[in-house]
C-alpha positions in Angstrom: 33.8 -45.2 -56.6 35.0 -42.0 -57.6 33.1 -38.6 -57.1 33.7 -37.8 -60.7 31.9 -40.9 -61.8 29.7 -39.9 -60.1 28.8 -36.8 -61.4 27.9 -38.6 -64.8 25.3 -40.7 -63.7 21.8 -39.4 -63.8 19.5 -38.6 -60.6 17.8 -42.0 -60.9 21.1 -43.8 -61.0 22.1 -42.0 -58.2 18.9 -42.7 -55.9 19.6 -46.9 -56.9 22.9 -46.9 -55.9 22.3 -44.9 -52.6 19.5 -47.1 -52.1 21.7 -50.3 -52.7 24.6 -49.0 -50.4 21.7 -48.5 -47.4 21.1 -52.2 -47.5 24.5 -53.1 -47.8 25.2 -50.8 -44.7 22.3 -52.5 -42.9 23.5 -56.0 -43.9 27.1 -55.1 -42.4 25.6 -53.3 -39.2 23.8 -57.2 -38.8 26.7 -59.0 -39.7 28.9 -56.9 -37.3 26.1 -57.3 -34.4 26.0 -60.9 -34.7 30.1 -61.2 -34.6 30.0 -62.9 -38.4 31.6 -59.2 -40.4 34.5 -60.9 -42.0 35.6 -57.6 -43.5 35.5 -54.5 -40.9 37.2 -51.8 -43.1 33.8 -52.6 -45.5 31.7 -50.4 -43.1 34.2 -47.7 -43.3 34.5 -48.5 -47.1 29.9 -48.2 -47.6 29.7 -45.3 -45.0 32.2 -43.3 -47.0 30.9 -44.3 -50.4 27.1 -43.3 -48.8 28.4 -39.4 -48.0 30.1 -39.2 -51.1 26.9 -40.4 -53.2 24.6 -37.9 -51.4 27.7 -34.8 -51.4 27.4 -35.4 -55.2 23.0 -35.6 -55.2 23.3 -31.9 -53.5 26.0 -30.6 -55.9 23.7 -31.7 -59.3 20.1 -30.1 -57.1 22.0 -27.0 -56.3 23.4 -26.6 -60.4 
């Protein structure tokens, strides 16, 4: 997911995808705990994706 994407996508879009990425986070966080993560770079992967989403939220309630 690129930040430029991003940027199209409307506020409500925006709060549904960071929304989707918390549970996926969580999901992972479990999976990890429990020793059954099959993919660890995913948590680096969601966390990343999760900063990015909310750098571009501030951007568009700043403009």
């Amino acid at each position: 997911m690129k930040a430029s994407e991003l940027r199209l996508k409307t506020t409500d879009e925006l709060d549904s995808m960071l929304l989707e990425l918390s549970k996926e986070q969580f999901n992972l966080r479990m999976q990890k705990g429990t020793g059954q993560l099959s993919k660890p770079d995913q948590v680096k992967k969601v966390r990343r994706d999760i900063a990015r989403l909310k750098t571009v939220k501030t951007e568009l309630a700043r403009a």
